[in-house]
N, C-alpha and C positions, 0 to 999 in steps of 0.2 A: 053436322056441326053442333057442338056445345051451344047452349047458349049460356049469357051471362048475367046474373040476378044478383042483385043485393043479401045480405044476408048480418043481420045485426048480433054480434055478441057483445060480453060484455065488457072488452077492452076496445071495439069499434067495430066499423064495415066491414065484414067480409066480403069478398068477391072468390065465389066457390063457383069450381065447373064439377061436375061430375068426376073427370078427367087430373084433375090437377092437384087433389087431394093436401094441398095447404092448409096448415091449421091456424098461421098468422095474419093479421087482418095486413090487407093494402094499404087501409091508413088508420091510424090512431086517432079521434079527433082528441081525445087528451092531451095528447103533444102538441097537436095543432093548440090547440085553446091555451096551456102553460104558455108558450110562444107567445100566444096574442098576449098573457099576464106578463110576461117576463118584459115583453118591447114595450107597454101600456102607452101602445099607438099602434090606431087600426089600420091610418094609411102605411107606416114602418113594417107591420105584419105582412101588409099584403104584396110590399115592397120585394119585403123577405121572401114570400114565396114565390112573387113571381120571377124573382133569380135563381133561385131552385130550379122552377121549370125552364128558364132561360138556358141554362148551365150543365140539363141534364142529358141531355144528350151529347155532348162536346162530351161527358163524366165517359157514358158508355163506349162511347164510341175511343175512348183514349184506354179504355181497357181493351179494347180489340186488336189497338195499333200495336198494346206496348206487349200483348202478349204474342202476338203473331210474329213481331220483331226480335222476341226471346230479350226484353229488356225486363229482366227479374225487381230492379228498382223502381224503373217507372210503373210496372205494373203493380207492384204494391202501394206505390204514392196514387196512383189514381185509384184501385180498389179503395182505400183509405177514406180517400175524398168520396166516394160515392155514399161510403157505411156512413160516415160522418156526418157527413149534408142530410141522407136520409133520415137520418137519428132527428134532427133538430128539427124537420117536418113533420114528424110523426107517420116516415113512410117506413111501417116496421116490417113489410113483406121484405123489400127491397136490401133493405138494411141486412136482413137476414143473411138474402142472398149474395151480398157484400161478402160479409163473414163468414158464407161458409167456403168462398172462393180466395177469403182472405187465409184462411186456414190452410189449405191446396198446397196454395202459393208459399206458405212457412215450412210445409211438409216436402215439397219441392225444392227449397232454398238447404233444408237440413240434408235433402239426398244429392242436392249440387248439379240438378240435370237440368240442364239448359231444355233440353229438348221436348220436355216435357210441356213446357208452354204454350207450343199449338195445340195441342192437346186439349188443355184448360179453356181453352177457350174457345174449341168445339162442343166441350160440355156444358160449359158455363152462361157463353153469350147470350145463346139465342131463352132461355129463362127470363135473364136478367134485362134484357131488349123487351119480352112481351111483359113483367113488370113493369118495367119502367112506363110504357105507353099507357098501362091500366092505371099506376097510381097519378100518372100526366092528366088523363080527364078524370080521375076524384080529386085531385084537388084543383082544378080549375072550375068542376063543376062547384068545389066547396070553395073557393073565390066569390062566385057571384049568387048566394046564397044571402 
């Protein structure tokens, strides 16, 4: 088994496996920090993020539903919301992996096949699932810092 180690560049934390070959950091703290600027309140920041984490599992997990249900709208409205929400967190892995599933999903809608969306979301989930849980404790551990 991988193990998992920090790894600082210079837009933020990496979290590299051997294995997983990402070149995007899990989390931004630049974004994170603009955010604390932009709210200029620390308990409102922390507010913020902890709706984030509240929120983000219901995200992932409504991409699962709406693809597996061959709901082409809902599943780009919740793609949407996950790219979204990630963006303002400064979770840029995730966000990625937003958009490249959000992409898919346009490339999908241009070919008209329904069918194709269980598909999508045998390739896509289980990523976007161990995402999510990675950039869940970086920024909860970046909460009580």
């Amino acid at each position: 088994m991988a193990t998992i180690g920090p790894i600082f560049g210079r837009t933020g934390l990496f979290i590299m496996t051997p294995t997983d070959g990402h070149a995007s950091p899990l989390l931004d703290p630049a974004a994170l920090e603009m955010l604390r600027a932009d709210l200029d309140d620390e308990v409102a920041w922390k507010i913020f993020v902890q709706n984030f984490l509240a929120r983000l599992q219901p995200r992932v997990q409504r991409i699962r539903l709406t693809l597996t249900t061959r709901d082409r709208a809902g599943a780009m409205d919740a793609v949407l919301s996950l790219k979204t929400s990630s963006q303002m967190v400064g979770a840029e892995r995730l966000a990625n992996l937003a958009l490249e599933l959000e992409g898919k999903l346009r490339a999908e809608a241009r070919a008209d096949s329904g069918d194709v969306l269980p598909g999508l979301e045998a390739d896509h989930l289980g990523p976007i699932k161990r995402c999510a849980e990675q950039t869940r404790h970086l920024l909860e551990a970046h909460l009580h810092i």
